[in-house]
C-alpha positions in Angstrom: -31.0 -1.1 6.1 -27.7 -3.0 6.0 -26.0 -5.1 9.3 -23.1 -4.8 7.7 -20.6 -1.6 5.7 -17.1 -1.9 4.1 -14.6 -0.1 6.5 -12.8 1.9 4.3 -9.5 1.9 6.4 -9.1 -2.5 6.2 -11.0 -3.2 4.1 -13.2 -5.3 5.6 -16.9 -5.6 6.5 -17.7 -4.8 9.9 -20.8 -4.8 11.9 -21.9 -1.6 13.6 -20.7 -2.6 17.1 -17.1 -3.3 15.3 -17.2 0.0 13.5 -17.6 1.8 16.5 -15.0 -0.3 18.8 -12.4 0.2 15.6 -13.2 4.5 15.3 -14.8 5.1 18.8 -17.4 7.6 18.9 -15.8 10.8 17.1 -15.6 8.9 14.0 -17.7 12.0 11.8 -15.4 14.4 13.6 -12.1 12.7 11.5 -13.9 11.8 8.0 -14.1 8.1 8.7 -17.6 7.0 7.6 -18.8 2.9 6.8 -19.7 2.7 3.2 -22.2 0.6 2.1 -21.0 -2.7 0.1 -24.1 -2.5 -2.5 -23.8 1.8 -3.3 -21.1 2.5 -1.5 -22.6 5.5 -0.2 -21.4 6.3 3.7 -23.2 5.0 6.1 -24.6 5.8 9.7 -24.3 3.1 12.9 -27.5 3.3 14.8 -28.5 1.7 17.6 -25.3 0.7 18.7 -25.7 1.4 22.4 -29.9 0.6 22.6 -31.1 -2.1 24.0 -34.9 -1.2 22.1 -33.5 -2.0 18.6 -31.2 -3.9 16.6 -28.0 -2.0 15.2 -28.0 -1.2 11.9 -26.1 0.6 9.5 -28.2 3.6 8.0 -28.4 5.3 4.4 -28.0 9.4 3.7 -32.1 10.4 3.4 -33.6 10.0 -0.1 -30.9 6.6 -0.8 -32.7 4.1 -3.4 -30.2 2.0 -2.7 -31.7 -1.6 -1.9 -30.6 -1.9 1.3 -31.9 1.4 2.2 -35.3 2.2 4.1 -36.4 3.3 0.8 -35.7 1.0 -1.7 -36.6 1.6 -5.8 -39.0 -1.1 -5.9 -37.4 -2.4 -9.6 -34.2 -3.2 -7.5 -36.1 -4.1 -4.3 -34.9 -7.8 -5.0 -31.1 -7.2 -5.0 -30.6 -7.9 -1.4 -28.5 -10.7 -0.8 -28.4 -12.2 3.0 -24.3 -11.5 3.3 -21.9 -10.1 1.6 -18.1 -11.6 0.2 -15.7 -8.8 -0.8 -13.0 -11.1 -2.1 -15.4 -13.3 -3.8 -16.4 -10.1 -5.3 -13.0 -9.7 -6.9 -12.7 -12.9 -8.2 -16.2 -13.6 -9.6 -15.7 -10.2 -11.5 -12.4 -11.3 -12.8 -13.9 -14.6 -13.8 -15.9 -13.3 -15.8 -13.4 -11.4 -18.0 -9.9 -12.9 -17.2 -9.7 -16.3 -19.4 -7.9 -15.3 -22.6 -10.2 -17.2 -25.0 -13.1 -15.1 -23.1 -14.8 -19.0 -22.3 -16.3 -17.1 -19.6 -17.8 -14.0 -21.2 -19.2 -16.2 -23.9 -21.3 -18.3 -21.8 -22.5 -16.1 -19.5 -23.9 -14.1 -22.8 -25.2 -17.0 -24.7 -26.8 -17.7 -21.3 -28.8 -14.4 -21.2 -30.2 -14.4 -25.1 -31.6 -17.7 -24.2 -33.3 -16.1 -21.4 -34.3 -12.9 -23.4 -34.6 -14.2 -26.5 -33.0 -10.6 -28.1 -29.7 -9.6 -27.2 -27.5 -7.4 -28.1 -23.7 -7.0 -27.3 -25.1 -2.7 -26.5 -28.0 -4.6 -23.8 -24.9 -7.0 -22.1 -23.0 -4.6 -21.6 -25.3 -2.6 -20.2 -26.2 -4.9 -18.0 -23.0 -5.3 -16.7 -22.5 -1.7 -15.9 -25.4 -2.6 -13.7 -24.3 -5.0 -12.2 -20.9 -3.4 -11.7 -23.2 0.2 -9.9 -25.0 -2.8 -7.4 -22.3 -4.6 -7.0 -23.7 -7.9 -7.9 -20.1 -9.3 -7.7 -20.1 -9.1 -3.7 -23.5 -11.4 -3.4 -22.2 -14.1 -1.2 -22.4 -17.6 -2.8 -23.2 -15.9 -6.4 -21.4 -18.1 -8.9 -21.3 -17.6 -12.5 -23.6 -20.4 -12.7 -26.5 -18.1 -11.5 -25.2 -14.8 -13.0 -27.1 -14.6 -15.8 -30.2 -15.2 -14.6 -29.3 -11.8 -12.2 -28.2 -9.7 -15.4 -31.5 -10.2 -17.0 -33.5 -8.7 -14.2 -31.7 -5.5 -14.3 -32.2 -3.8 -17.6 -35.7 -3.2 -19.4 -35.0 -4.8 -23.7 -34.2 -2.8 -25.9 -32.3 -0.4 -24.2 -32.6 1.7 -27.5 -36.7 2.4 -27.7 -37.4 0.6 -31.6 -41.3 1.3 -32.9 -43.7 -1.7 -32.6 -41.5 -3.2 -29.7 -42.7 -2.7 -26.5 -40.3 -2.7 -23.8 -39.4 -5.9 -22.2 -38.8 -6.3 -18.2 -37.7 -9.8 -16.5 -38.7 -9.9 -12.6 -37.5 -12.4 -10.5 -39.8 -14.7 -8.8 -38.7 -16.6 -5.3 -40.2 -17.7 -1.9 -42.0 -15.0 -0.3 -40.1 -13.0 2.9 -36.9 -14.6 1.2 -33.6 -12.9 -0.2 -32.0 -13.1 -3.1 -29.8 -16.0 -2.1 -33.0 -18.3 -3.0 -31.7 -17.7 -6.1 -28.4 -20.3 -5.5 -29.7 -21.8 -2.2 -32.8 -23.1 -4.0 -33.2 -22.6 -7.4 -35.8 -24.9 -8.1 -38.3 -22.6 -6.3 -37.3 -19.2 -8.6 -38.3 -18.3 -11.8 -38.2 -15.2 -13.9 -41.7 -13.6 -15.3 -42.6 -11.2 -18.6 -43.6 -7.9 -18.2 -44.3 -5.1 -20.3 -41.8 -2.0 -18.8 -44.2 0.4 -19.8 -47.4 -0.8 -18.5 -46.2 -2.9 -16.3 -48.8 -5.5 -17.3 -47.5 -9.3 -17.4 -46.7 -10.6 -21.0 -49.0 -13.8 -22.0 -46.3 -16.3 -21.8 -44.8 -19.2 -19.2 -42.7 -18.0 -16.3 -38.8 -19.4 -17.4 -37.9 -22.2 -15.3 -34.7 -21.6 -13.2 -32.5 -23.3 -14.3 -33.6 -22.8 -18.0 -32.4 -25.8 -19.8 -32.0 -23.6 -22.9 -29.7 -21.2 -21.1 -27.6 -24.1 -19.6 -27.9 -25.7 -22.9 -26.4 -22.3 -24.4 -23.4 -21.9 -22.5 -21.6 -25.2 -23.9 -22.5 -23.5 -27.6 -20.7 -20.5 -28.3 -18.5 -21.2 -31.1 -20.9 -19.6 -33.2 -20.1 -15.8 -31.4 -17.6 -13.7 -34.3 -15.4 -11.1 -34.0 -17.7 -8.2 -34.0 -20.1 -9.8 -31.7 -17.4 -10.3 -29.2 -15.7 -7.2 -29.8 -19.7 -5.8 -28.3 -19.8 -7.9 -25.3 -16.0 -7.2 -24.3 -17.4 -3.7 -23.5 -18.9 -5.7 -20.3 -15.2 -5.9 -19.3 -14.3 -2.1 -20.4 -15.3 -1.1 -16.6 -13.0 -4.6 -15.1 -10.1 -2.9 -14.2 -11.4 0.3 -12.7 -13.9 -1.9 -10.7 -13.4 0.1 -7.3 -12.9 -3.5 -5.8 -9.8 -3.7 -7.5 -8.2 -0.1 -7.0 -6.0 -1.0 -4.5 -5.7 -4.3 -4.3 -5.0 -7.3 -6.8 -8.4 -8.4 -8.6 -7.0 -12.2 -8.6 -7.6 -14.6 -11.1 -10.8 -15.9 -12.6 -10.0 -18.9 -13.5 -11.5 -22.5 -13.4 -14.5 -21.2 -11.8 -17.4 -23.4 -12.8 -20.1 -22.5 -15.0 
């Protein structure tokens, strides 16, 4: 369940009580429905006018979205505590706005540190991902922590190869905690090796977050050519049709810290 939807007319998140006192009740009757900031499915108030249970914002039956009531349990961690729409717009723009792509670079160096394997194919990939949750919108997500997101959400290699099983990263944080632990407290998060397939832990170390090697990586890109960045660019093929940006300007990227 979400406390909060997108209302599609501003703009703007709103809670259920504020949906309802901007459409009143015949809302369904004119076609104006919440959409939810994660799937952007449309959304139900509930509860608005109970005094036995909390408003809420509910998804169509048979949603896996992560803020849903029934959750795909390999997403189940993408469920930040609030949600920034503009940030959203400008973190996604950071990411592929500076000309020299700085950005780009370091955020993929970042991530084959973590994986160990990467391939331009995998980013991007992981980006689409990103782009379909709308990791963007997380609120106080920085590009600092990006990558250690991006590796969560695709099993390695994308493309099955013999003799490789499947690799999946699974983000560890405090129990009963969101993902904001993540940013808030990294010190307490760390990412764990499974096998995708079996889903049996790999015999190695949790990573550390932050990973020294990843930090280490981002300051080291020089070493990325042509083709290789030509691959990863495909992370920014989706920037400008990000539905964030439709209608409004995306902003600029710049001179946010990595």
């Amino acid at each position: 369940m979400t406390h909060k939807a997108i209302h599609v007319r501003t703009g703007r998140l709103v809670t259920p009580e504020q949906f309802i006192s901007l459409e009143g009740p015949g809302y369904r009757e004119r076609g104006v429905l919440p959409r939810c900031p994660q799937c952007d499915a449309p959304l139900s108030p509930y509860g608005v006018h109970s005094l036995k249970v909390t408003s809420r914002f509910d998804h169509p039956d048979g949603s896996h979205c992560p803020l849903s009531s029934t959750p795909d349990s390999r997403y189940a961690h993408l469920a930040p505590t609030d949600w920034d729409l503009e940030q959203g717009k400008h973190l996604r723009s950071a990411l592929c706005d500076e000309p020299d792509r700085a950005n780009l670079k370091a955020v993929y160096a970042a991530c084959l540190a973590l994986c160990g394997k990467l391939s331009g194919l995998e980013f991007a990939a992981m980006c689409k991902k990103a782009d379909y949750f709308q990791v963007w919108r997380y609120k106080g997500l920085t590009l600092t922590w990006l990558p250690y997101v991006l590796v969560t959400l695709t099993d390695l290699p994308i493309v099955p190869r013999k003799r490789r099983s499947p690799l999946r990263m699974v983000l560890h944080k405090p129990s009963q905690t969101t993902l904001d632990a993540l940013w808030v407290r990294p010190e307490t998060c760390s990412l764990h090796l499974f096998f995708a397939d079996t889903g049996q832990p790999m015999k190695r170390n949790p990573i550390p977050i932050p990973y020294p090697k990843a930090e280490t990586a981002k300051q080291d890109t020089a070493w990325i050519g042509d083709r290789l960045l030509h691959a990863i660019e495909k992370c920014c093929v989706a920037h400008e049709s990000f539905h964030l940006g439709k209608n409004s300007n995306s902003g600029s990227g710049r001179n946010m810290p990595l």
